[in-house]
C-alpha positions in Angstrom: -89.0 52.2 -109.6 -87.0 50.4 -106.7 -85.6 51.6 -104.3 -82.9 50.5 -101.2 -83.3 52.5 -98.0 -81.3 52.8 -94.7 -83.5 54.5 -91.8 -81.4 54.3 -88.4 -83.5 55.2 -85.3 -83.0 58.0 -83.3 -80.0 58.5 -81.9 -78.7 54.7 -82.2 -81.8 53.6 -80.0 -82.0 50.2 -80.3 -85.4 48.7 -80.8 -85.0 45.7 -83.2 -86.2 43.2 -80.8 -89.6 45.5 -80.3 -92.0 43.2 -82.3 -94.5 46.2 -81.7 -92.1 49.1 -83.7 -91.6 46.2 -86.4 -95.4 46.1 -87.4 -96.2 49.6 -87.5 -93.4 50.6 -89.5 -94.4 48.1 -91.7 -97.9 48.6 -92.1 -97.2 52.7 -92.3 -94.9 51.9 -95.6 -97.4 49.6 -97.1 -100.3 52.1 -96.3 -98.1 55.2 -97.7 -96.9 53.0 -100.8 -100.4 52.5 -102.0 -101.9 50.2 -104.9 -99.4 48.9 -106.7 -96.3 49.6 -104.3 -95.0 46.8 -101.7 -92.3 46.0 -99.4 -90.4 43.8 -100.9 -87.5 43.0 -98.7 -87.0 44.3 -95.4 -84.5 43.9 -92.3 -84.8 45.1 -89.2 -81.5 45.5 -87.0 -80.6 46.8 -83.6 -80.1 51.0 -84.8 -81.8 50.8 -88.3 -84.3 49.2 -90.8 -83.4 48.9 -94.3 -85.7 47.8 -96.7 -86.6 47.0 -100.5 -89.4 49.0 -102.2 -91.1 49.1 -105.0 -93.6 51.6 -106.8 -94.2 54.4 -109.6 -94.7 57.7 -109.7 -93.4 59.7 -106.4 -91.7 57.0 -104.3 -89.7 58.9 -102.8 -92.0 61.1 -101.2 -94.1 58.1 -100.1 -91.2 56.5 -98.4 -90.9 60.3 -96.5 -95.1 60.4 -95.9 -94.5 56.2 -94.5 -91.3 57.8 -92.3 -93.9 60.5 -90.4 -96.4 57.8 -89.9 -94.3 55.7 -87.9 -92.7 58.1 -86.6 -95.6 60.3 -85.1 -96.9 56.8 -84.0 -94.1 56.1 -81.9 -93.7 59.6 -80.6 -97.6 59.2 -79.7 -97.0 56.0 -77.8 -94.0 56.3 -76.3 -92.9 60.5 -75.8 -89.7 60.2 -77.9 -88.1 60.2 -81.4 -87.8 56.7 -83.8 -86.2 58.1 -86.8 -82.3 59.5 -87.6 -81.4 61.0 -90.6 -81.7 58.6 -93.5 -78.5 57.4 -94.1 -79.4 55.7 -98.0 -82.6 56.2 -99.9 -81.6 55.4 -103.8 -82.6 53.9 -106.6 -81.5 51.0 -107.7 -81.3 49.0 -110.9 -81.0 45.1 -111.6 -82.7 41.6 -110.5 -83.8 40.9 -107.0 -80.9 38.8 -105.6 -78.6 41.5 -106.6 -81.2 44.2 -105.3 -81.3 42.5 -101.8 -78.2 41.2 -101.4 -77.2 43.5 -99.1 -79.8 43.4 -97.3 -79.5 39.7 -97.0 -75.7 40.3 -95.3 -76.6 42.7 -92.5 -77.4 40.4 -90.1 -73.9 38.6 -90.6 -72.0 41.5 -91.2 -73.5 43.1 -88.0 -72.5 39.8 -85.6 -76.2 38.6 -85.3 -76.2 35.4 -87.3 -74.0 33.4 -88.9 -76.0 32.7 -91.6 -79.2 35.0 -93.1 -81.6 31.9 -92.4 -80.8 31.9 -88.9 -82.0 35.9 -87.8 -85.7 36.1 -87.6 -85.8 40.3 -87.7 -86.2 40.3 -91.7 -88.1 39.1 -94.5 -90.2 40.1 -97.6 -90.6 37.7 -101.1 -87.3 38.8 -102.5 -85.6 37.5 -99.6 -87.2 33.9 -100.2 -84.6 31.7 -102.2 -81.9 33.9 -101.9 -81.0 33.1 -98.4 -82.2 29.2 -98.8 -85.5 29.8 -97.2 -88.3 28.1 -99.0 -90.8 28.2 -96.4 -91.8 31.7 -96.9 -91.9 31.6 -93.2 -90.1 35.3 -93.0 -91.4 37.6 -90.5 
């Protein structure tokens, strides 16, 4: 199963440039997806985080267990909320690029690069190549 979410912080608080709230969301999906789920493409923008997963069985309730992990870490470290309603949390079907895609467009669409190579707040392995990044350098 794969699956596209859209988790926009708290009340529009921006925190994309917190390098700090990156990480531990991060490592709080990759601990919650377990063996044989991963991240596979993830941007991080000013009010939200949208992100790529894959895995079997209950994904969706891992993606809500990774949610309250990073969000009772944040609320531990810093006395308020991280998390707004989920604004998309589907399942989607088809290759990678197609799977990604619009992922790969949010920082353009949202003003912050003018090109997907050039906005260092995203990465994952599905977002290799279909950008033009080679490197693997994302993240």
């Amino acid at each position: 199963m794969v699956v596209r979410a859209v988790w926009p912080t708290a009340e529009g608080r921006p925190f994309f440039a917190n390098l700090k709230v990156m990480r531990a969301t991060l490592q709080a999906l990759e601990a919650a997806l377990g063996v044989g789920g991963r991240v596979r493409a993830w941007v991080f923008l000013e009010d939200r985080f949208a992100f790529v997963a894959e895995g079997g069985g209950d994904l969706s309730g891992r993606l809500a267990e990774a949610r309250s992990r990073a969000e009772e870490r944040f609320r531990a470290e810093n006395g308020q909320a991280l998390w707004g309603p989920v604004v998309e949390e589907v399942e989607v079907a088809g290759p990678p690029d197609v799977v990604t895609r619009p992922l790969v467009q949010m920082p353009v669409a949202a003003g912050l690069a003018q090109h997907p190579d050039e906005y260092p707040w995203c990465g994952g392995e599905w977002l290799v190549g279909i950008t033009g990044d080679t490197t693997g350098r994302r993240g």
